[in-house]
N, C-alpha and C positions, 0 to 999 in steps of 0.2 A: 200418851205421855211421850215428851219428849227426851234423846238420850245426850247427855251433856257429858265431856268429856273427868274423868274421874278426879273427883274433890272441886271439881269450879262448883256449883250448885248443889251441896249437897242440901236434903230434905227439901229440892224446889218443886214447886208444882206448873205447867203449864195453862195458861186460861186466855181465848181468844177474845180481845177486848174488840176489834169493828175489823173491817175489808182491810185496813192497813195499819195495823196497830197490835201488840202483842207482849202480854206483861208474863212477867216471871217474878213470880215471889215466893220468899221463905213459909213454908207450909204450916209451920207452928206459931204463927205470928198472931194476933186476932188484926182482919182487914178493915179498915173505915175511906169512906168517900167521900169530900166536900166537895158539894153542890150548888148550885145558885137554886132556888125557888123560889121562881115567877109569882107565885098568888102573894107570898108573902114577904118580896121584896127585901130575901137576907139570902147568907150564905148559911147549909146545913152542913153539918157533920154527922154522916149516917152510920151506923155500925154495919156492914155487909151482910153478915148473914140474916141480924135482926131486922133490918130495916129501919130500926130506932135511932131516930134523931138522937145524940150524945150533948152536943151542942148547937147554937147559933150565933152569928155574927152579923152588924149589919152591913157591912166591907167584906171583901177578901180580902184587903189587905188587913185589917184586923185578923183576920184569922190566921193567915200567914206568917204574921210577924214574930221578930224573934221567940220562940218558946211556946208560945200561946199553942198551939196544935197536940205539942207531946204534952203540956200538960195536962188537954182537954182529952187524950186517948187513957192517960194513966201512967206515959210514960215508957210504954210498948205497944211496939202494931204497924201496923204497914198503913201510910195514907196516899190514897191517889185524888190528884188535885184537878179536878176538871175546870177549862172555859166557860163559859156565859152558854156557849155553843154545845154544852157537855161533853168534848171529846177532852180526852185527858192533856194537862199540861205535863206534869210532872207527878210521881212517885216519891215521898219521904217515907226512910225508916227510921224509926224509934226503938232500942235505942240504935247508934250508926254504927258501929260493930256489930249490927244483924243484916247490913246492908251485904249482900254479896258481892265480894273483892271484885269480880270483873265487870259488876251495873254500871254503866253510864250515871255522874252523879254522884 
């Protein structure tokens, strides 16, 4: 666990995402991931812990666009946005006052 200066992250958790890459999110959030899947030719929205596909799109940018994401979560949750490549793009919080004041974004 990592130690963060008092009140910037509070409730965060530390989680090594690859060699050079490293996310910090709100611990009480539920987390989802969109994906691209190759065999079936869309973008998935996976729930993390479950693994359960929530959604599909046949774009990212469909899935991207304005609002489409927080509605598809419920409205709350951390979503991390990966490349074709799957390494991650970008991180959205839902809602954005659970984003932590000092995240990049």
């Amino acid at each position: 666990m990592i130690k963060f200066p008092s009140g910037s992250f509070e409730n965060a958790e530390y989680t090594g995402l690859s060699e050079d890459a490293v996310e910090v999110t709100m611990g009480n959030l539920p987390k989802f991931t969109l994906t691209k899947n190759e065999q079936k030719d869309r973008w998935d929205l996976e729930q993390d812990k479950t693994g359960k596909v929530v959604k599909s799109w046949g774009t990212k940018a469909e899935a991207t666009k304005g609002g489409v994401l927080e509605r598809a979560i419920g409205g709350e949750g951390s979503v991390k946005i990966q490349k074709e490549n799957g390494r991650i793009q970008e991180e959205r919080t839902f809602p954005r006052s659970e984003d932590p004041r000092k995240s990049p974004g």
